[in-house]
Structure formats: C-alpha cells, structure tokens
C-alpha positions in Angstrom: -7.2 11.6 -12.7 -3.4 10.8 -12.0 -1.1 12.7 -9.8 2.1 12.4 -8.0 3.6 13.6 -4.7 7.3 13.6 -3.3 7.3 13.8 0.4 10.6 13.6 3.0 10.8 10.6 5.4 9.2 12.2 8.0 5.9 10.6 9.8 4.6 13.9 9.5 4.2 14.2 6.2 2.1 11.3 5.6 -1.6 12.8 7.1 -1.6 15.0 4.0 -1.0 13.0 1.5 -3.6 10.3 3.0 -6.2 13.1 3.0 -5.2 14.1 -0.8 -6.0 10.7 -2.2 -9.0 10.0 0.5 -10.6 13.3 -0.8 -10.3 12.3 -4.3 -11.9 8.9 -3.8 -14.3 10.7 -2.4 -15.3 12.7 -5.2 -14.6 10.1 -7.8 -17.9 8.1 -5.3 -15.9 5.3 -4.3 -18.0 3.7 -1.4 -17.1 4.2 2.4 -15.5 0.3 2.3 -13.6 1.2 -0.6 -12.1 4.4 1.0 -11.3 2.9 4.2 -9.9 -0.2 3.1 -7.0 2.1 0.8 -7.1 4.6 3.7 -5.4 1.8 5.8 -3.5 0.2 3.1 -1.9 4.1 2.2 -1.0 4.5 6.3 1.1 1.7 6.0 2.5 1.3 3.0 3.7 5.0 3.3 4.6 4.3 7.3 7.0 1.1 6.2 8.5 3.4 3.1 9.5 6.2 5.8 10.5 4.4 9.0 11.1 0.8 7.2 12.7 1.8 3.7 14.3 5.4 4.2 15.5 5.0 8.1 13.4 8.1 8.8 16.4 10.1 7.1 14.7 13.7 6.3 16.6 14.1 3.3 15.3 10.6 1.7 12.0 11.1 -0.3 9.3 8.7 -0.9 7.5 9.4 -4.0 3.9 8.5 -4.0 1.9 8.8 -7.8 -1.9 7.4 -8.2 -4.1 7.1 -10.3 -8.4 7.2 -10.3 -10.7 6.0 -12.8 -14.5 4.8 -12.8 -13.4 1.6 -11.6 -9.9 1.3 -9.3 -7.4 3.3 -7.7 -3.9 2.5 -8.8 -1.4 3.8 -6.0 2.5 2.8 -6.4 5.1 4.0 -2.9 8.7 4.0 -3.9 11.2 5.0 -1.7 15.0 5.1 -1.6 15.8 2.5 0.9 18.1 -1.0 0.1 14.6 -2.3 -0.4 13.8 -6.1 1.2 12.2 -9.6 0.0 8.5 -9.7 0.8 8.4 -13.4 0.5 11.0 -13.3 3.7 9.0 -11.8 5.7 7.4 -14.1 8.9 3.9 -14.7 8.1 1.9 -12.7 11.5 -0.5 -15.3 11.9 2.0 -18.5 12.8 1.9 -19.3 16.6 5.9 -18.1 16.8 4.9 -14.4 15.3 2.1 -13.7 16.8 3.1 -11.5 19.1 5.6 -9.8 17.3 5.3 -6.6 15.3 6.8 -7.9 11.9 4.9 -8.0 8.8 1.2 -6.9 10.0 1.5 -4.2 8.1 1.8 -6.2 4.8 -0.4 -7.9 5.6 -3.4 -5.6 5.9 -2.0 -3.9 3.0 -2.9 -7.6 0.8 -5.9 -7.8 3.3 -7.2 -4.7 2.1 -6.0 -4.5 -1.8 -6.9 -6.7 -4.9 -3.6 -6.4 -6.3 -0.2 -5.8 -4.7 3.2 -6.2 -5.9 6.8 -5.3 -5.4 10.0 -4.7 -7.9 12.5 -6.7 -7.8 14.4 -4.6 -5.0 11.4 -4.7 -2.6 11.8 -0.4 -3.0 8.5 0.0 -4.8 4.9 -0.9 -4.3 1.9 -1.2 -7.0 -1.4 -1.7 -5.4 -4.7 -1.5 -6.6 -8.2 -1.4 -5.1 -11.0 -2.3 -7.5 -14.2 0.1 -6.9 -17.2 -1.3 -5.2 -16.2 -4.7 -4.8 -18.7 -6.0 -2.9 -16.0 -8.0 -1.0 -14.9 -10.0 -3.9 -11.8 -9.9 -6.0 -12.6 -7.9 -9.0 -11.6 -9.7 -11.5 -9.1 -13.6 -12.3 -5.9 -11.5 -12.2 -6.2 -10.1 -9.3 -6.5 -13.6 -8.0 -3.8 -14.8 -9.5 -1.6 -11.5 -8.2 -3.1 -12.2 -5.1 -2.0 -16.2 -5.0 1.6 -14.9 -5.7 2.1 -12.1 -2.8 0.5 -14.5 -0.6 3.7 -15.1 1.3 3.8 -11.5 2.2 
C-alpha cells in the first residue's frame, strides 16, 4: 500500500495525516511499539517540515508519501524550505544543550526509526521503521544508515 498527501504548513493539518498512516499500520498489524514509535517520529518530522522548513507560510506545502508492506513502513517529508545540514545540528545530550530546545526532535526521530536520511539540501526526509523489531535493528544496513545520521 503506498500513498501520498500534500498538506499547507499549518500545525493543523498534521493530526490527520498522523491518524491516516497510524490507521493503516493498524490494519497492516504492525505491533503497538511499532505504531507508536512512527507515531512520534511522523509528529515531528512533519512539525520541523511546517514550523522549521516552510516558516509556517500557509501557502508552502509539505508533501508527505509512504509506503506499507509485510515488513516496514517507508515514510519520506519533503517540504519547500532552504533545507539545513543535519550533521550541524548540536547534539541534545552534551552538558551545553541540554537545556535547549534544538535538535530533540531529530533525535527521537533516529531514536525511534531504523533508517533515516536526508538529501543533500536537508528539504527531504526518508525514514523507515522495520515491523516487529523486537528492539533490534532489523537488518546490517540499517546499522550502517544508522552509524551515518548519528550526528543528527
């Protein structure tokens, strides 16, 4: 099952398309982990591609496509922002940023996904949840995906 959405950059708009692709895990018997752990990845990756990449400008869209299949969700964010370097951004955990707001976000988003990966402009997202995991990376390439977006 594959489908895509176009939404404005308006906060708004996210809930529905959180519950879209929630539902569909659903049906496609992903496990409760599985659907909460994308569930939070979604809310921010869509939240940082409408207040982060498009300014909250209404008339800017983020388009949102995913696919399911028996064993992974596939979701890629793209909106129409300048874009940014995800290596540059402070890592949440050092003593100096903990108690700023920067970069959590990414970093539940690697937290929670196998795979996750931006183009070259930092304007598009690829992640990718392996079903039932059992709280181990799927498979070697995800590790190595992993290792790379560490910096995140």
């Amino acid at each position: 099952m594959s489908e895509s959405f176009e939404i404005a950059s308006i906060p708004s708009e996210i809930e529905g398309i959180c519950n879209k692709i929630i539902a569909d895990m659903g049906n496609a018997k992903f496990s409760k982990d599985d659907v909460f752990a994308v569930h939070l990845a979604l809310e921010e990756a869509l939240i940082n591609a409408v207040k982060h990449g498009n300014q909250m400008d209404p008339s800017k869209k983020v388009k949102v496509e995913y696919t399911i299949n028996t064993n992974k969700i596939k979701i890629t964010i793209e909106d129409e922002g300048r874009g940014f370097k995800p290596d540059e951004v402070p890592d949440p955990r050092l003593g100096e940023n903990l108690y700023k707001y920067d970069g959590r976000g990414l970093l539940l988003i690697q937290s929670f996904m196998d795979q996750v990966e931006f183009n070259e402009y930092g304007n598009c997202l690829n992640m990718i949840r392996f079903k039932d995991r059992g709280g181990q990376i799927a498979d070697k390439e995800s590790k190595v995906l992993r290792k790379k977006t560490d910096t995140i």
